[in-house]
ZAVOMAR-904232 format. One record per residue (C-alpha): x negated, y, z; residue in one letter. Coordinates in steps of 0.5 Angstrom, whole numbers, plus 500, padded with zeros to 3 digits. Example, Ala and Ser with C-alpha at 12.3 -4.5 7.8 and 13.67 -1.06 7.14 Angstrom:
REM ZAVOMAR-904232
475491516A
473498514S
REM end
This chain:
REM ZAVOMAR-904232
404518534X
404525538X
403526546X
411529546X
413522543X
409518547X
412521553X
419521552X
419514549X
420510553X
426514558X
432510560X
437508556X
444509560X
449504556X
453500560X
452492559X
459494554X
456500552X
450496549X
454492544X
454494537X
459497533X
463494529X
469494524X
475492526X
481493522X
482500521X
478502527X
471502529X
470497537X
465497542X
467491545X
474491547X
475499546X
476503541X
471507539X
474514536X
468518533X
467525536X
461528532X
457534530X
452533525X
444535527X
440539522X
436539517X
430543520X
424546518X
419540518X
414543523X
406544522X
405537523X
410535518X
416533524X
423534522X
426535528X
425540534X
421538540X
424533545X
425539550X
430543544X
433536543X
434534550X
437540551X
442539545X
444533547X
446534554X
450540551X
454535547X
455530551X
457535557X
463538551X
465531550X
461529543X
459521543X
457522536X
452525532X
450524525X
442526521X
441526514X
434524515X
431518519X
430520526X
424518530X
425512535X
423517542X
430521538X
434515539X
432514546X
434521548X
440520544X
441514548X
440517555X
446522554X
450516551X
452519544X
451514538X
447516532X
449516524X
443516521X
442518514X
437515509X
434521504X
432518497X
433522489X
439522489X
440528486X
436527481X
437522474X
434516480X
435510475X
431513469X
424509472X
424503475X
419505480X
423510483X
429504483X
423500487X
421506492X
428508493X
429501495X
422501500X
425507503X
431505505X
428498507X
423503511X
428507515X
432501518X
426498520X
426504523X
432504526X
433496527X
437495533X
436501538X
443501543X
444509540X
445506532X
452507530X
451506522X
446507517X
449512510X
446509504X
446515501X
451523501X
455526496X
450523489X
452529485X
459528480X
454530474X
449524474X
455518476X
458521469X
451521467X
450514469X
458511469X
461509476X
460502475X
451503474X
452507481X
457502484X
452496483X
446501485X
449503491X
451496492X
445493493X
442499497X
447496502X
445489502X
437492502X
440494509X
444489511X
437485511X
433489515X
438490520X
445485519X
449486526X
449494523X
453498520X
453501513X
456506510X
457511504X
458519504X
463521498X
467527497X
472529493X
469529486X
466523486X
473520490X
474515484X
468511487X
469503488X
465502495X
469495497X
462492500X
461498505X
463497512X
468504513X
468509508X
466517509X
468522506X
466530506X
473534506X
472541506X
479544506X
481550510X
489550510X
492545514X
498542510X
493540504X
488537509X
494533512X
495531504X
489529502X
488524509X
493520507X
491519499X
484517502X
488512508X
491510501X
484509497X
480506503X
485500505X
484496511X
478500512X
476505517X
477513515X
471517518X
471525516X
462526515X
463533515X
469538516X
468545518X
469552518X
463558516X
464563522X
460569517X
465569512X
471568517X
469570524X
468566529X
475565532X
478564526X
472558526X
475557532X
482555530X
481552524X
476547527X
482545533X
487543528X
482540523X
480535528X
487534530X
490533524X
484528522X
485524527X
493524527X
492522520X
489515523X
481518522X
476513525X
473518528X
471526525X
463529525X
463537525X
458541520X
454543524X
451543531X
447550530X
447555524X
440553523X
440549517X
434548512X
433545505X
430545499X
424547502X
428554504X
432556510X
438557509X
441564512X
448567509X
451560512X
453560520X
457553520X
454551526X
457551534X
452554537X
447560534X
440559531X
438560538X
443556541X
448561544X
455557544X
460560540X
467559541X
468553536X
464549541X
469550547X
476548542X
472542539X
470540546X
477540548X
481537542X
476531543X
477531550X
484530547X
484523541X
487521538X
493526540X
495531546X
498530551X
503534551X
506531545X
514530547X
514522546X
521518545X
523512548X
521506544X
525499544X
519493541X
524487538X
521480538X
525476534X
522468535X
525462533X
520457534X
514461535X
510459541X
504457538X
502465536X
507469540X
503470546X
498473542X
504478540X
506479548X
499480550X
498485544X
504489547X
502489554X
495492551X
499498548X
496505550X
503508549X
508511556X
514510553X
517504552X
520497552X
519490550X
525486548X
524478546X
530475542X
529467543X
533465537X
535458539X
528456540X
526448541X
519450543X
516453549X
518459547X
523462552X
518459556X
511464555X
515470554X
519468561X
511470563X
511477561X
514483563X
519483557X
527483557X
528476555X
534474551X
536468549X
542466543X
544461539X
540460532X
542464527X
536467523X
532473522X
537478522X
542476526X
536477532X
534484530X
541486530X
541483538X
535486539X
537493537X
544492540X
540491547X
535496546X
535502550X
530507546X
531512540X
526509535X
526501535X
520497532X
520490530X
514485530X
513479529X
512474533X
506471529X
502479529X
500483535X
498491535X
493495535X
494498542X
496506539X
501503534X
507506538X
503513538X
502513531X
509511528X
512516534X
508522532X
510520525X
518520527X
516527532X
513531526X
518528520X
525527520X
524519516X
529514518X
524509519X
516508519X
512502517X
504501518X
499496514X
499489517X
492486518X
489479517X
485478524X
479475523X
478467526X
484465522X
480460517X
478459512X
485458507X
488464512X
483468510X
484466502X
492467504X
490474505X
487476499X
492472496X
499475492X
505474496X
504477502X
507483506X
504488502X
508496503X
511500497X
509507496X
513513493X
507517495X
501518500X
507519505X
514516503X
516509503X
519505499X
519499502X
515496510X
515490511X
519486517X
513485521X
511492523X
517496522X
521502526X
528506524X
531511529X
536507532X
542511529X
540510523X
540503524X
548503527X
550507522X
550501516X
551497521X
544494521X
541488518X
545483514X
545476516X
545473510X
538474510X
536469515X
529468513X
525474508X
528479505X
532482511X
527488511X
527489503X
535490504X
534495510X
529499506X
535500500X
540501503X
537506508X
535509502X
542509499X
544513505X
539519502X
534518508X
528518507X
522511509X
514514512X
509510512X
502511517X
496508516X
493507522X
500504526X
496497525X
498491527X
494485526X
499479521X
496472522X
497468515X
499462513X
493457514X
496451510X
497451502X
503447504X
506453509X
503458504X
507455498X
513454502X
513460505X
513463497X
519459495X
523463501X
521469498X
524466492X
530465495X
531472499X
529475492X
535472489X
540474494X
537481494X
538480486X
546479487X
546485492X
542490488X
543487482X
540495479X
533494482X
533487476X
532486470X
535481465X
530476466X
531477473X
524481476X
524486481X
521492478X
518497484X
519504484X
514505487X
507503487X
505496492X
499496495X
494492500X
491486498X
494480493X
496485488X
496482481X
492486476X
494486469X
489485464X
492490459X
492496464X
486501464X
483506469X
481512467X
477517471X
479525471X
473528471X
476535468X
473540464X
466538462X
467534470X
467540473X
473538477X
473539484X
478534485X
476527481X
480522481X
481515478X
488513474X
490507472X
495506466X
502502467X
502496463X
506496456X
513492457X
507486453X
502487459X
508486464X
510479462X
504476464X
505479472X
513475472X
514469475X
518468469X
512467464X
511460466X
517459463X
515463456X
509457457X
513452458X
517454452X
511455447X
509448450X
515445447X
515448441X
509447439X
511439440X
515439436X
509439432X
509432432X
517432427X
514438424X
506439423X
506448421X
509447429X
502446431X
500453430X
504454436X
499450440X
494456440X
498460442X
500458448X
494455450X
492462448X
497464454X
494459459X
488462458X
490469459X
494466466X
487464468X
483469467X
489475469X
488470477X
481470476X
479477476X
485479481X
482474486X
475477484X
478484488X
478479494X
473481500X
471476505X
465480509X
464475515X
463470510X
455467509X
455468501X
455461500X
461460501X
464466497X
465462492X
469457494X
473462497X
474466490X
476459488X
481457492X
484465493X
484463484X
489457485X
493461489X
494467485X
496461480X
500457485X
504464488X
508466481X
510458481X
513458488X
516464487X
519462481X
522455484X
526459489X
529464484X
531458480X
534454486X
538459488X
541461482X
536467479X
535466473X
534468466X
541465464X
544466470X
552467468X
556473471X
562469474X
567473469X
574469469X
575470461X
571474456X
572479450X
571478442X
564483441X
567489436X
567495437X
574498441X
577504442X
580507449X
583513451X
585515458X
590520460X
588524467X
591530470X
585530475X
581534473X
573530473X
566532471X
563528465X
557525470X
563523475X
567519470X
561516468X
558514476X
564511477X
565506471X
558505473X
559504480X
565499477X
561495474X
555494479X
560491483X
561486480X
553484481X
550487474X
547492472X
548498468X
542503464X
543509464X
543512457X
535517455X
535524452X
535521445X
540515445X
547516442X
550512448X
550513456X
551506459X
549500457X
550493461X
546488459X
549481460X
542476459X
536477455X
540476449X
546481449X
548488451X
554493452X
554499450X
559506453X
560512449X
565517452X
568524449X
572528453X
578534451X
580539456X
587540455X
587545459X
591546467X
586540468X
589535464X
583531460X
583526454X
578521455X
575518449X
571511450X
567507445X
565500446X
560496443X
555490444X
549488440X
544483441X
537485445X
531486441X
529479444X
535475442X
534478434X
526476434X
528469438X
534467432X
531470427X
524466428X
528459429X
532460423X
526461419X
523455422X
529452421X
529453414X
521451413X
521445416X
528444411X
524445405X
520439408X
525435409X
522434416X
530432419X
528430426X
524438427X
531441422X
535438427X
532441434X
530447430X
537448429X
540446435X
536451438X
538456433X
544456434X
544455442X
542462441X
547464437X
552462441X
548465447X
547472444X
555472443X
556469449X
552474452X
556480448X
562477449X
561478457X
557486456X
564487453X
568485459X
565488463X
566494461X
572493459X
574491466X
571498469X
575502464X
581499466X
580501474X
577507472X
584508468X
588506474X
585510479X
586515474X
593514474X
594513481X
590520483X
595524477X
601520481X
598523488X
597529486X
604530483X
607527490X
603533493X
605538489X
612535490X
612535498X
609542498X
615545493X
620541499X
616545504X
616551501X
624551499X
625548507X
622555509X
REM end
């Protein structure tokens, strides 16, 4: 130990009783007690080691710099290299917070010797020791920008587990710590669940592309905070104002994309590696003697202004709670509300004929309470948003409760964007139990839909906002959907309008879950339920076997993992891309059965076939085929629930959480599937047709003295047929017919039209219409037939006469289906056939008003 360090080691740490506290992660959020912590930081060094082999300057330089940061509003610095405890005492004093980095080989082939592997791990062991709880520590970094070249050496998953286990060496030393990672973008494909936040160095120098990228890596890293290790701007090549400018907007735009907290490269243009001074780069905020350069002045002041400026030009929001017996968790809710950082605003509560307390609690708030007769969900949103006074409104349910910037976060999103609604991810908080910890990681849950990093398909009900005109003009919710399904049926037909939904990751609520099997089962079969009324809405969005197929991509936790689909990484070129990223294959039309509720049917199915095994032994080879899709159902819920991640458990008992997240994986599509089928969606579900026609090929004209593109015939008999509640494809690029209405599994109408121009805007339009049987309902006919005649040669009677009965209920099913695709078609060619006429007939009537009015003057 040095006489400089024996010195200043024991100097006074100013930290607050709360200050004091240890970080921690709280949803998307980095916490010091109660407060948020945004991470305002500069990185510090490396230096050249002086003649005694230390890193750092002397405690003088030190304590200069420091007191600098702190006076420019920075509470945070990162080292690369493990810093001295006299280091963190001065750190301490002027109240930042140390990220302190863990140097080992990693730009080496490091697991080519097993001794490395040891001593690394000593190393890392070491450097906590080090460390272990001062009041200064943010967060250990495991590691920093491993080279692309030696993870594509090793594989992603060899270097996942490494680092893993670099995690638990420090989590060991010091378990109230924080640790972390530092990727960028060539390696970005990296799977770190297991790390506390997520890091990332991002060098970007235009502004839309930075914005872009923050809301891929917010989509990357979930749940997790988002810290920005490194950004900055060279000040040699581009000049010091411009370093300037473009450090103001960086930090701006990291923190308005939901970034936990933002370290500028670097402190000071000194940098030392590899044993060399690095001297044709000037990053730094001050000089290589300390002379403050102008970045440091616009860095201080857009700190001083986080997460946004003041002068943002917020609207007036309306918060709606709509409850109906949700005593036990609201005031959870109004407490959150009351909790809101926002200037703007006002809380509105819908009792919606409650019995319990309700009424009562919220009475105890400062909200506008309003009490009506139950008559569910969205009956209740349309109340509230009737009475809200606000431009935006935002529901919540009365079973979450905010992050007290939400309203900032979505209105910065409806300021900068012209969406007609915004959502945000909904968390489960921690505390909840144990089963409500598995819920989470469960599938079924309120999960968001993506079209891009920034466009949404579909926010859920419980953190949602729309700009009160939109919402007026469809008239709001639709009061069918009592109880789920009311914010599906919102997003669609707001979309239908042509507006466009957006989602922002760090507009946070906190969703408590179910914390029963039972509520959690329930809760699935009114999903079910809602799904099936949805289906009757927008019959387009659903297959035949009644499944709802997202444009978009789901994501959050709970999302079930096909078996069959692969990721892949692009690496580019020889792994020179500076963009590397990791795709997933969407699975075949095979791979996605197992993912439908509906494949519990298909097993259920291949059961009963393979009993008749006893009328009719070759049956019995069935047997291994579903006990094959059993199997397959198993193991496709396992590794799902694998991907669930449960940090606050002691490892003992993670794998009864595993277990139990499992069984839900299982019992979810069942539950789903009851709601459907209770409610009339099924896969043999009719169509509510009053008669049906013979399926052969017909012929039809129609004549029309209007004048229509090809596109608007089509779109209309289109429109026509969906209706009626069904739903029509559109013919591809090599299909020999433009639509196609398929009435079930089993059967299917096809429209194919030819139009003659006849000139003066007369047209004969041809319509040929057919029907034929899907693939499925040939394969189904003709295997049973097969069977059929198999166990005839046996003379196994009792399996020929089920088997039969069984062909021949799909024969009649498969014509019946026909018979309806037919009719349909039919009966959308007849009223487009009408409307024709009628518009002729008009268009006459005009012409013969305007020749009266032309003879009367």
């Amino acid at each position: 130990m040095t006489a400089q360090q024996i010195t200043v080691r024991n100097l006074p740490t100013p930290f607050s009783v709360t200050q004091q506290l240890r970080p921690q992660v709280r949803g998307k959020f980095l916490f010091i007690g109660e407060e948020k912590l945004y991470v305002c930081g500069v990185t510090y060094g490396t230096f050249r080691p002086d003649q005694n082999g230390n890193d750092y300057p002397n405690p003088r330089i030190v304590e200069s710099d420091f007191a600098t940061m702190a006076a420019k509003g920075i509470n945070a610095v990162r080292t690369y290299t493990v810093p001295p405890r006299w280091l963190l005492d001065v750190a301490a004093k002027h109240g930042l917070r140390v990220m302190v980095g863990l140097p080992w080989e990693q730009h080496i082939a490091f697991l080519e010797d097993k001794n490395r592997i040891k001593a690394i791990k000593e190393r890392i062991r070491s450097g906590v020791r080090t460390c272990a709880d001062h009041p200064a520590l943010l967060c250990y970094a495991i590691g920093n920008e491993i080279p692309a070249s030696i993870v594509r050496w090793y594989g992603r998953h060899r270097i996942e587990r490494f680092l893993q286990q670099l995690y638990w060496v420090a989590k060991s030393e010091d378990p109230g710590s924080l640790v972390t990672y530092v990727n960028y973008p060539t390696t970005e494909y990296l799977h770190l669940p297991f790390v506390d936040f997520v890091c990332f160095n991002v060098y970007l120098e235009q502004q839309d592309r930075l914005q872009a990228y923050l809301a891929r890596l917010q989509n990357l890293v979930g749940d997790r905070p988002l810290v920005m290790a490194e950004i900055g701007l060279d000040s040699r090549r581009n000049g010091l104002k411009k370093q300037a400018d473009v450090l103001d907007w960086q930090i701006r735009t990291a923190f308005a994309a939901g970034c936990a907290g933002a370290f500028i490269f670097a402190w000071t243009d000194e940098w030392h590696r590899g044993g060399y001074d690095i001297e044709d780069w000037d990053f730094g905020l001050t000089t290589r003697r300390r002379q403050l350069k102008p970045a440091l002045a616009a860095v201080g002041d857009a700190f001083a202004q986080v997460p946004f400026s003041p002068n943002l030009q917020l609207p007036f929001i309306s918060v709606v709670v709509c409850s109906y017996n949700g005593a036990r968790t609201i005031r959870d809710t109004l407490e959150g509300l009351a909790k809101v950082k926002y200037p703007h605003f006002e809380a509105i509560v819908i009792n919606d004929g409650s019995t319990d307390s309700t009424p009562e609690i919220a009475s105890e708030y400062n909200v506008r309470l309003i009490n009506i007769p139950q008559g569910g969900l969205s009956n209740a949103r349309n109340v509230g948003m009737r009475a809200a006074k606000g431009e935006i409104v935002a529901y919540i349910d009365d079973d979450a409760y905010p992050d007290p910037h939400w309203l900032m976060y979505l209105a910065d999103t409806f300021v900068h964007t012209s969406y007609a609604g915004v959502g945000g991810p909904n968390i489960a908080p921690p505390g909840d139990g144990a089963i409500a910890e598995c819920v989470a990681n469960a599938p079924g849950g309120p999960l968001h839909v993506l079209l891009s990093d920034r466009e949404a398909e579909h926010i859920p009900g419980c953190n949602m906002a729309f700009r009160k005109t939109c919402l007026q003009a469809i008239d709001g919710f639709d009061p069918q959907f009592r109880t789920a399904g009311d914010d599906v049926d919102i997003c669609w037909r707001l979309q239908q309008q042509g507006w466009s939904l957006g989602f922002n990751p760090a507009a946070v609520v906190w969703h408590h879950r179910r914390n029963s099997v039972r509520a959690y089962w329930k809760q699935q079969q009114g999903y079910g339920k809602a799904e099936a009324l949805l289906s009757q809405k927008f019959p387009e969005k659903y297959n035949a076997a009644g499944h709802l197929s997202w444009s978009g991509r789901i994501y959050g936790s709970g999302v079930m993992h096909a078996l069959s689909a692969k990721e892949q990484v692009f690496y580019g070129m020889w792994g020179t891309a500076p963009f590397q990223s990791i795709y997933q294959r969407t699975p075949g039309t095979l791979g996605a059965i197992p993912l439908m509720p509906e494949w519990y049917l298909v097993i259920l199915a291949l059961f009963g076939l393979a009993l008749l095994g006893l009328l009719w032994t070759p049956l019995w080879l069935v047997l291994p085929i579903a006990v094959v899709a059993v199997v397959t159902t198993l193991v496709q819920a396992s590794r799902s629930a694998a991907r669930a991640s449960f940090p606050n458990t002691p490892k003992s008992q993670r794998w009864q959480r595993y277990c139990l997240t499992t069984i839900l994986y299982l019992l979810q599509p069942l539950a789903r599937l009851r709601g459907r089928l209770r409610h009339g969606l099924q896969p043999w579900r009719s169509r509510g047709l009053a008669h049906l026609v013979l399926p052969r090929l017909q012929k039809l004209t129609i004549w029309s003295t209007v004048w229509q593109a090809p596109e608007a015939w089509l779109t209309s008999i289109e429109s026509a047929i969906q209706q009626t509640g069904n739903c029509v494809h559109h013919g591809g690029n090599y299909d020999r017919w433009d639509l196609e209405v398929p009435a079930g599994l089993l059967g299917v109408g096809r429209l194919l039209m030819a139009i003659e121009e006849h000139g003066g805007g007369n047209q004969l339009v041809r319509l040929q219409i057919w029907s034929r049987w899907s693939k499925l309902g040939w394969i189904l006919v003709v295997l049973f037939v097969v069977l059929t005649l198999g166990a005839t040669i046996d003379q196994a009677w009792g399996a020929v006469l089920k088997l039969s009965i069984i062909a021949l209920i799909l024969i009649f099913r498969s014509f019946y289906e026909c018979a309806i695709a037919m009719s349909l078609l039919l009966q959308a060619i007849e009223r487009k056939g009408v409307q024709g006429a009628s518009c002729a007939e008009e268009q006459r009537s005009r012409g013969s008003r305007g020749s009266r009015g032309a003879e009367e003057k």
